[in-house]
C-alpha positions in Angstrom: 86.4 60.8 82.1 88.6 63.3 80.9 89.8 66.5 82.7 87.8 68.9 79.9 84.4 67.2 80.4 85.3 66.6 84.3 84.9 70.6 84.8 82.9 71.5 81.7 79.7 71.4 83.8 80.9 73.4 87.0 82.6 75.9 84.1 78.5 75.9 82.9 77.4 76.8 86.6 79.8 79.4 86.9 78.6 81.5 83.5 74.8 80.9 84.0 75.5 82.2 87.2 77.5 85.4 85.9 74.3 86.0 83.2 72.1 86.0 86.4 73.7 89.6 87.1 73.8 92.2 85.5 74.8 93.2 82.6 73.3 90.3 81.8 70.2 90.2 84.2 68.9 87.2 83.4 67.3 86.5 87.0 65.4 83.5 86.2 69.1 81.4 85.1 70.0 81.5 88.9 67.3 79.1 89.6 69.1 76.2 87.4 73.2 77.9 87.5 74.3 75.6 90.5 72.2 72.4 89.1 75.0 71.6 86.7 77.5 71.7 89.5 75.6 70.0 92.2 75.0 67.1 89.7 78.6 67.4 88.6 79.5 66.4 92.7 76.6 65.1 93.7 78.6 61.2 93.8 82.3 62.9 93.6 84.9 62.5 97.0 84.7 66.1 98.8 88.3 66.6 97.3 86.8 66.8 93.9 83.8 68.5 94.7 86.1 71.3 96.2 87.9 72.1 93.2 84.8 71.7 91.3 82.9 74.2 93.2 85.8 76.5 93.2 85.9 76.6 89.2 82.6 77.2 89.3 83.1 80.5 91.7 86.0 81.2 89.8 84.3 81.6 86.0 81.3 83.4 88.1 83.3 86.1 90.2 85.8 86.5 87.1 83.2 87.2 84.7 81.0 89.3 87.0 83.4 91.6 88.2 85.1 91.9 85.0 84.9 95.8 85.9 87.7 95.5 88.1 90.1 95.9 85.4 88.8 99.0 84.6 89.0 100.6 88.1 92.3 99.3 88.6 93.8 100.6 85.0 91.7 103.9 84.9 91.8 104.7 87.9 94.3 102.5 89.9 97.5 103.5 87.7 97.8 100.0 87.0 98.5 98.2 83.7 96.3 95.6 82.3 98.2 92.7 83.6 98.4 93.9 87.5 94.5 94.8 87.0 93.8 91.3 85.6 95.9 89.6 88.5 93.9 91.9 91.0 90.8 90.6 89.4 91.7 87.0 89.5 93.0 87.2 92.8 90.0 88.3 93.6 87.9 85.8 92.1 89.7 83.0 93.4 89.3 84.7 97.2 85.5 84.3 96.3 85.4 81.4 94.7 86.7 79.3 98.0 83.5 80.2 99.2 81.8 78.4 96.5 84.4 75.2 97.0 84.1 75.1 100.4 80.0 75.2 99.8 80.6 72.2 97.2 82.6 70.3 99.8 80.3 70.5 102.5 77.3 69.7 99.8 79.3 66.4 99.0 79.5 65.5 102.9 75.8 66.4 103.3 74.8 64.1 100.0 76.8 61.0 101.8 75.4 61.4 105.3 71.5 62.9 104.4 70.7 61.4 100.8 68.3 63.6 99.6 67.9 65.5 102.6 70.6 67.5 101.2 68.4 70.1 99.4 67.3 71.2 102.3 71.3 70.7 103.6 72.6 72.9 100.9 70.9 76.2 101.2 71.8 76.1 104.9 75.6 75.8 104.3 74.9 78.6 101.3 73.4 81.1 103.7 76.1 80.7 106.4 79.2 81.0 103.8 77.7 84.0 102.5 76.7 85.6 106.6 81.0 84.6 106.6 81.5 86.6 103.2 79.7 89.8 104.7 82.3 89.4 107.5 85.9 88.1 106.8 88.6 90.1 105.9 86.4 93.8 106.3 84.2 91.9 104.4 82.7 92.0 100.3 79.2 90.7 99.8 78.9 91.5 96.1 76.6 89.8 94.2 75.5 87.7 96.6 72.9 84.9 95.0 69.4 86.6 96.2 70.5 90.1 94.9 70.2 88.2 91.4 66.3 88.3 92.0 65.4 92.2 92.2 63.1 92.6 89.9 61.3 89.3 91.3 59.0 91.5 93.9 56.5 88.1 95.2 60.1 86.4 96.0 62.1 89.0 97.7 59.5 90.0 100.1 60.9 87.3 102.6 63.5 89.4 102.9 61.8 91.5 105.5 62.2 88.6 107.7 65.7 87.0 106.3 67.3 89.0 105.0 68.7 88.5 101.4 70.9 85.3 102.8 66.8 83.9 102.8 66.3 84.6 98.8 69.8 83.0 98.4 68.9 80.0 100.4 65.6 79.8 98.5 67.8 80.0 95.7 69.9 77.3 96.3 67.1 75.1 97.9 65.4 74.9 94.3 68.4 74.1 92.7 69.2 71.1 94.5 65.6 70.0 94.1 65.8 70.1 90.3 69.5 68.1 90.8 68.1 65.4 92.9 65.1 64.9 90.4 67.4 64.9 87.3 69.0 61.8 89.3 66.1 60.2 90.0 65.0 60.6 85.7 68.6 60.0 85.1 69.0 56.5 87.0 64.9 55.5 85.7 64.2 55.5 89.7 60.8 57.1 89.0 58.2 54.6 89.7 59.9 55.0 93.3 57.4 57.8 94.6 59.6 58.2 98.0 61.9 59.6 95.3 60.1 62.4 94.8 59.1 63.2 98.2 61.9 65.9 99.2 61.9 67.7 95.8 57.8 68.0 96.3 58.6 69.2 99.9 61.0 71.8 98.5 58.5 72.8 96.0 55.9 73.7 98.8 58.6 76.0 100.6 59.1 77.9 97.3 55.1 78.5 96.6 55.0 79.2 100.7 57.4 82.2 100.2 55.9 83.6 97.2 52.3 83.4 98.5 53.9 85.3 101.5 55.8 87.6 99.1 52.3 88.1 97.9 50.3 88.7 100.9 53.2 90.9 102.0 53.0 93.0 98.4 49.0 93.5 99.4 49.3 94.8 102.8 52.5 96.8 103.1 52.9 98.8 106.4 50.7 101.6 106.1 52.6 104.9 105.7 51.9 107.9 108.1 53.0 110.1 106.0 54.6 111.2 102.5 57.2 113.5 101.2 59.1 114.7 97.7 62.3 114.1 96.9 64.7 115.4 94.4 67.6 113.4 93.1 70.3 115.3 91.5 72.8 113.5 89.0 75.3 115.8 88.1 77.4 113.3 85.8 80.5 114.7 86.7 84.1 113.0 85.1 86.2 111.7 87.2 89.4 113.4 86.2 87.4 116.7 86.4 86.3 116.3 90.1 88.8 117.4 91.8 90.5 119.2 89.4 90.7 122.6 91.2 90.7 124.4 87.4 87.3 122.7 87.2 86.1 123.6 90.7 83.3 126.2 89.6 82.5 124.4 87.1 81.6 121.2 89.1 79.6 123.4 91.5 78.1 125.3 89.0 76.4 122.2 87.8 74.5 121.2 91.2 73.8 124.7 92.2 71.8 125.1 88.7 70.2 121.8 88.6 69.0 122.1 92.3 68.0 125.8 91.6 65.6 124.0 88.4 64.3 121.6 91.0 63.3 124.3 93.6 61.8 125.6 91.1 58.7 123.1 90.3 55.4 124.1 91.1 55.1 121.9 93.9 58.9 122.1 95.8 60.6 119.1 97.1 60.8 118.6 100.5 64.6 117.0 100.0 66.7 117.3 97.3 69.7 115.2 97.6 73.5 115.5 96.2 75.8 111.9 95.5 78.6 111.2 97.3 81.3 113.9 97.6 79.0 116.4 95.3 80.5 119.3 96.9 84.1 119.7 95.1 85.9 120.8 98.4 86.3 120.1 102.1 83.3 121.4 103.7 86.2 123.3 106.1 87.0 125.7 103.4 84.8 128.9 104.7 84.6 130.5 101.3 82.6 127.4 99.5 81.1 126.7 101.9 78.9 130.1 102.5 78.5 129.5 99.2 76.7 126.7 99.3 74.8 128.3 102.5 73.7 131.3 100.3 72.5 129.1 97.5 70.9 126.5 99.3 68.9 130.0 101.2 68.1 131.3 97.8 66.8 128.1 96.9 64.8 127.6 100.6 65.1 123.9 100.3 66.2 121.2 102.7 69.7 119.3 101.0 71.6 116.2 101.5 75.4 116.5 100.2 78.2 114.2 100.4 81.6 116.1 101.3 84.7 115.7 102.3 85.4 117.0 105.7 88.2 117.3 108.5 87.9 116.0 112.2 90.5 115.9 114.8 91.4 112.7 116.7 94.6 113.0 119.3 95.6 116.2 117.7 96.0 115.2 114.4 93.4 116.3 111.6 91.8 113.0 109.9 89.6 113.5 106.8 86.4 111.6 106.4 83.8 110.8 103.7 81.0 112.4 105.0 76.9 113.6 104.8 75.3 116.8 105.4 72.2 118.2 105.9 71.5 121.5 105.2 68.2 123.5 106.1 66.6 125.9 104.4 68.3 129.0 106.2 71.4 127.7 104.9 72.7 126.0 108.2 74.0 122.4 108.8 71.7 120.3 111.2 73.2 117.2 110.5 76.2 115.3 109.8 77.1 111.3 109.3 80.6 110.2 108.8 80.8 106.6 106.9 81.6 103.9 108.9 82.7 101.1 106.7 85.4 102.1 104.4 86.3 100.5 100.8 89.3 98.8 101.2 92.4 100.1 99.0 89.5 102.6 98.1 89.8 104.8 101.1 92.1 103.3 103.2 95.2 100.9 102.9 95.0 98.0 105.3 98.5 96.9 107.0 99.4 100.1 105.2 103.0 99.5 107.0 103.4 96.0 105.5 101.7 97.2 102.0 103.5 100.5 101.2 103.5 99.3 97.3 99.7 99.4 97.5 99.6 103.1 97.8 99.2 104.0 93.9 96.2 101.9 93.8 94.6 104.6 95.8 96.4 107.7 94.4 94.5 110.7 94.9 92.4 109.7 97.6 93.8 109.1 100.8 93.4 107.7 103.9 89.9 108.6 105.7 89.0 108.2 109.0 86.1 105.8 110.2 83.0 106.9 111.5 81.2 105.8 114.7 77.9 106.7 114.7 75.1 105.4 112.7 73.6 109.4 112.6 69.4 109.8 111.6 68.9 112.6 110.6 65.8 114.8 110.3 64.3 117.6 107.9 60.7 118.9 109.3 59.3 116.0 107.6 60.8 112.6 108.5 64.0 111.3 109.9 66.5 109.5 107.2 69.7 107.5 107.8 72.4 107.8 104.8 74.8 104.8 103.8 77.7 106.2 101.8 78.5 104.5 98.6 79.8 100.9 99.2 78.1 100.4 102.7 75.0 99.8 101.1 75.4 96.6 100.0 76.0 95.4 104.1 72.2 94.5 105.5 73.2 94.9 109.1 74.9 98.6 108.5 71.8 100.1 106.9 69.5 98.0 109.1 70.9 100.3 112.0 69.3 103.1 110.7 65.9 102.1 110.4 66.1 100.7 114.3 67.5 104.3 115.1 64.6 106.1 113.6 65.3 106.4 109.9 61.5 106.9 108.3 63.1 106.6 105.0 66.9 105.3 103.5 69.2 107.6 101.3 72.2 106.6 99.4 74.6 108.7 98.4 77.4 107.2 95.7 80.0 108.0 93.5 80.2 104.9 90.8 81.7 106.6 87.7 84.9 104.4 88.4 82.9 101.7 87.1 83.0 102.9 83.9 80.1 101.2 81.6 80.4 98.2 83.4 77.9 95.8 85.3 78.8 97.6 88.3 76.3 100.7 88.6 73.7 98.4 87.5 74.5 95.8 90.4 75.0 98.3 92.9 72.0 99.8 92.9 70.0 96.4 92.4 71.2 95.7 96.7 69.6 98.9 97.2 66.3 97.2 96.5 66.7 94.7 99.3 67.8 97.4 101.9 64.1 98.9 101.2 62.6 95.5 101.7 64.3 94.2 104.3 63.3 97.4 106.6 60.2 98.5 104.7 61.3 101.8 104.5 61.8 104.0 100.7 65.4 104.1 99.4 66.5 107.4 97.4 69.6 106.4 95.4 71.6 109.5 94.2 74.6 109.2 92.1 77.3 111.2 90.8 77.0 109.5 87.2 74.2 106.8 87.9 72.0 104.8 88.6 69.9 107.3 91.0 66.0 106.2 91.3 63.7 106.1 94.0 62.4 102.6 95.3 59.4 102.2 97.5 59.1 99.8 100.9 58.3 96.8 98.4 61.3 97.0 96.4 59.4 98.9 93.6 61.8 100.7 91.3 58.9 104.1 90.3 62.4 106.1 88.8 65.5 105.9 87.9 68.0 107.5 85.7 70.0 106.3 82.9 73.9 106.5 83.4 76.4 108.8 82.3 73.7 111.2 81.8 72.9 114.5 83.7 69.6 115.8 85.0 67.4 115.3 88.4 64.4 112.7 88.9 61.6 113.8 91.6 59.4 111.5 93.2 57.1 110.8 96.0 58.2 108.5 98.8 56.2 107.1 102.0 56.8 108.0 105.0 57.1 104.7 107.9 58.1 103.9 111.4 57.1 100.3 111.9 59.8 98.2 111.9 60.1 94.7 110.4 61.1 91.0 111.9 64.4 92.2 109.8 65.1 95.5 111.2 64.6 94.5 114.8 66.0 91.3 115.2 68.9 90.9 112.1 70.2 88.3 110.5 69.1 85.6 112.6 67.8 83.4 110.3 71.8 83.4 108.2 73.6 82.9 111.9 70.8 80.3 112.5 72.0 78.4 109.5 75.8 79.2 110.6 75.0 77.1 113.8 73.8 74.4 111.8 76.5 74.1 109.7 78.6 74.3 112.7 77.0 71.6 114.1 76.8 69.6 110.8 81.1 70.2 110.3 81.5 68.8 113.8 79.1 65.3 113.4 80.8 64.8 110.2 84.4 65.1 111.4 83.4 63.0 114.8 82.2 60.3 112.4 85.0 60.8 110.4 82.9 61.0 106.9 85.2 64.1 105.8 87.9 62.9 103.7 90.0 65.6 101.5 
């Protein structure tokens, strides 16, 4: 077999699964991407399978964030051949999840047969529980966010989380592998053959006829409310240009004053991430805002830098306020999971080369507090750009209170990438998992409103200005999700634990 043809198939698993994302979006590819590879290994030594799997998460992390490159060169200071480095760096970090997933696949085909489809999404789920984790952790694009338009599928998210649509994921795909093998080798008037496929085939019509039911009796809300989102499509290089500084704010304080101004007012109207072009310490904008938002008599959300002290030295964070309607702050959240190189340098001592990558943002302090927050209406937690896409982080708010979710996010250093676009799409299963509305704003896009079942009702178009208004529900019961976790993705880290330790007792792992 030659080397070309020995990786052409896991090189086909890794762009069907890129076209399962965004820009892309073909959802219904992910259902098939990892059949090429899992046939590819299905008789291979776990060696091979390693570096087959790893070409395979290779071509899929290199192609899907492909928007690296432009962060790091528009934004970064970088060239285009540090950026592309970053990127495959990157991409080969992520892809060892993939190889080590292949490997353990392989061990699990030797010792189980065909109980390996049920094997594989088990060893999926944990690697990606180990993703959301290791090294401050990156879940991007995990498999299930691939299916957010698929409303009867995700719905078992409320009890698994998305590792659950992942695992489904994978499940079918090593169903449709094992019964290409079975055509392949003419092993079809061997029923028994097609016994574990079938059996995997009744899981997947099980969760969407629970994804069904769950779509026809949502929680019932006891109450509703209207939100505004404001997208003020401010450039980059202008937001924090202090020549542009009235400008910026000129922008918000007119759109929000056009919003106030419906017949029927918003309850909430809510700013992105770091809206306010100043540190909410500086007195002078800041009764500015107070006066506008008292003109205006409405409740606002606004993302703004601001200034704490910790052992006498002032630390700035990236930060949520709410105002009320008189103009005074009743609430305040800090974030508490920072983008790494983003907003702070990590090992900054041993990395001092690293800084330009983060020129003009600085260092921000961490929050502690998972902060709800309440208008006269309903209590809301806010994640802060990038902590949106970890389950357990926004899952805190709903078991503090939250009645609804908002997101605040700055994503115009994405460019016109497949970022914005898979960003917000793990928004949808923060709304699912804990049955409560999200309200996405954004400086530049994608803001939209997305209801309990992962509904998208609005949503703007990016790198365009204006405000959408919609009306959310209003819940407090809590899901199997919000109270309990992940425990279904840590239940299928112990089994893999427990699966890596019979194999290497009975010596079957050989790299």
């Amino acid at each position: 077999m030659s080397n070309i043809y020995l990786f052409f198939l896991p090189v086909l698993s890794g762009i069907l699964l890129a076209l399962s994302f965004p820009k892309a979006d073909i959802s219904v590819l992910a259902w098939v991407a990892l059949a090429p590879l899992l046939y590819s290994i299905s008789e291979k030594p776990p060696r091979q399978s390693f570096k087959e799997g790893f070409v395979a998460g290779a071509v899929f992390y290199a192609i899907s964030l492909s928007w690296v490159v432009i962060v790091m060169r528009q934004y970064g200071g970088l060239g285009f051949i540090p950026s592309l480095s970053l990127l495959l760096a990157l991409s080969a970090y992520l892809a060892l999840y993939v190889g080590a997933f292949a490997l353990l696949y392989s061990n699990a085909r030797a010792y189980a047969g065909q109980a390996s489809i049920f094997l594989a999404p088990v060893f999926w789920a944990a690697l990606e529980l180990l993703r959301n984790y290791a090294l401050s952790g990156f879940p991007w694009n995990l498999l299930g966010y691939s299916q957010h338009q698929n409303l009867p599928i995700i719905q078992i998210a409320d009890i698994t989380g998305v590792y659950g649509v992942s695992a489904l994921i994978v499940m079918v795909n090593a169903a449709i592998t094992e019964a290409v093998i079975v055509i392949y080798r003419k092993e079809y008037a061997d029923y028994r053959k097609f016994v574990m496929p079938l059996l995997a085939s009744v899981v997947l019509v099980s969760c969407a006829a629970y994804g069904n039911y769950r779509l026809a009796n949502l929680p019932r809300p006891y109450g509703s409310m209207k939100v505004t989102l404001v997208q003020g499509d401010i450039d980059q290089s202008h937001k924090w240009n202090p020549a542009f500084q009235d400008k910026v704010f000129d922008v918000y304080k007119t759109l929000t004053a056009e919003a106030a101004a419906q017949k029927i007012r918003p309850d909430l109207i809510i700013w992105p991430e770091t809206a306010t072009p100043f540190c909410f310490q500086d007195k002078t904008m800041e009764a500015e805002l107070s006066n506008s938002v008292k003109k205006d008599d409405v409740w606002l959300l606004t993302g703004s830098p601001s200034v704490g002290e910790k052992n006498g030295d002032d630390i700035e964070y990236n930060s949520a306020y709410l105002l009320n309607p008189s103009g005074l702050k009743t609430g305040r959240y800090d974030k508490t999971h920072l983008v790494p190189f983003g907003e702070y340098v990590p090992l900054k001592t041993f990395l001092p080369f690293v800084n330009k990558m983060v020129h003009g943002i600085g260092d921000f302090g961490t929050g502690t507090k998972y902060t709800v927050m309440r208008t006269d209406k309903a209590s809301f937690g806010t994640a802060i750009c990038f902590e949106v896409i970890f389950p357990e982080l926004v899952r805190k708010f709903a078991l503090n209170g939250a009645n609804f979710l908002a997101s605040i996010t700055n994503d115009a250093w994405f460019g016109n990438s497949g970022a914005p676009y898979q960003h917000f799409n793990m928004a949808v299963f923060r709304a699912v998992e804990n049955r409560r509305a999200m309200v996405r704003a954004a400086n530049t896009g994608i803001s939209g409103i997305i209801l309990p079942s992962g509904e998208v009702t609005a949503r703007t178009e990016i790198f365009k200005r204006g405000e959408i208004t919609g009306t959310i529900p209003l819940i407090n019961k809590m899901t199997f999700y919000t109270r309990h976790g992940d425990v279904f993705a840590y239940l299928c880290a112990g089994i893999t634990a427990v699966f890596i330790a019979i194999i290497l007792s009975r010596r079957l792992v050989k790299l």
